[in-house]
Structure formats: C-alpha cells, structure tokens
N, C-alpha and C positions, 0 to 999 in steps of 0.2 A: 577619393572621397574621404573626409574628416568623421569620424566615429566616434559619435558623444554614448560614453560607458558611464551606465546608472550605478554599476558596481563590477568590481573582477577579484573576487575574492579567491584563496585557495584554502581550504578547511579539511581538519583529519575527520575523517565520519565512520563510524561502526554499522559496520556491515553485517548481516545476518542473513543467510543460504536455508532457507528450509523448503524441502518435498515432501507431501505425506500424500497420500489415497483420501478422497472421502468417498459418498456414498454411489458418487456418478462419474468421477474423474479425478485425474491427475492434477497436484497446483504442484508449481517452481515457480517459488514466491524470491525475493531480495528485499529485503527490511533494513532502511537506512536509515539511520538516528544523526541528527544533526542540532546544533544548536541555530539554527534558521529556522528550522519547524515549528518554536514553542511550543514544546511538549509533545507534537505529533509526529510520525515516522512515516517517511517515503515507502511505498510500498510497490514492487513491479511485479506484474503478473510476467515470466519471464517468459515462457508459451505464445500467449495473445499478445504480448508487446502492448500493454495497460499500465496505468500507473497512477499512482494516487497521493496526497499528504492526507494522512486519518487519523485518527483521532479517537477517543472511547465514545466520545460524541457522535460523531462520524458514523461507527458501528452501528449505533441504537438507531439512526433516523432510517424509516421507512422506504426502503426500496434504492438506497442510496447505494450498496454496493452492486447492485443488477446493475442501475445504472453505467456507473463506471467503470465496472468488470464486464458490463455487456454480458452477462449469468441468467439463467434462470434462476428463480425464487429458490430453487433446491439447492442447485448450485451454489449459491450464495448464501445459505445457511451454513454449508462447510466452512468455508470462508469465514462469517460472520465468527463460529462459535471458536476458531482457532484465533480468529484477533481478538476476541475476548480475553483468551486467556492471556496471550501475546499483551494487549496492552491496560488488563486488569490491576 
C-alpha cells in the first residue's frame, strides 16, 4: 500500500519534567515547547496518559481543563493556577 504523508518532519523541542502535590493529588506533567504550536505548549498528564496543546487562552476558558484532564473542578484549579504561572 502507497502512503500519501501530509508531513514527516523531525524537530529539536524543549522539554520540561515537572511534579508537585496540590491540594488532592499528585501531577507528572511534561511540557513541550515546539515551534508547531504558535505560542502554545504540549502538555502530558504523564499519570492519566492525557495531553493537550494550551495556551494562556486555553487556561482561562471555563471548564476546559476538567475536560481534557478528565479532573474535578478542584483538581483542575491545581492545574489551572500552575499553568498560569507556567505560561504567564
């Protein structure tokens, strides 16, 4: 079978390992910076096997990391207030 490739790129990308405690649980996050993202960072919950491109935009909108992180509301204020700083 012929294999039509839309792209096969290889790119250096920064990588960033952080674990901290919040108020209910453990994150093991990986934060990838790539110039594909325009401005926003790969982000893997490394736990859940979740992952994201986000954005400071991203952050703000309502209900948007429950979603994708599959969190509770509390949950995800941990979350939220560490990518603030992360991509403030």
């Amino acid at each position: 079978m012929e294999r039509f490739f839309l792209y096969d790129d290889v790119e250096d990308t920064k990588t960033r390992f952080v674990s901290f405690t919040g108020r209910t649980q453990r994150y093991d996050l990986a934060i990838l910076q790539s110039s594909r993202f325009f401005g926003k960072v790969l982000v893997l919950d490394i736990q859940f096997g979740r992952f994201a491109i986000i954005g400071p935009d991203d952050v703000e909108e309502p209900g948007y990391l429950e979603h994708v992180y599959n969190r509770s509301e509390e949950e995800a204020a941990d979350l939220r207030e560490y990518l603030r700083e992360l991509l403030g």
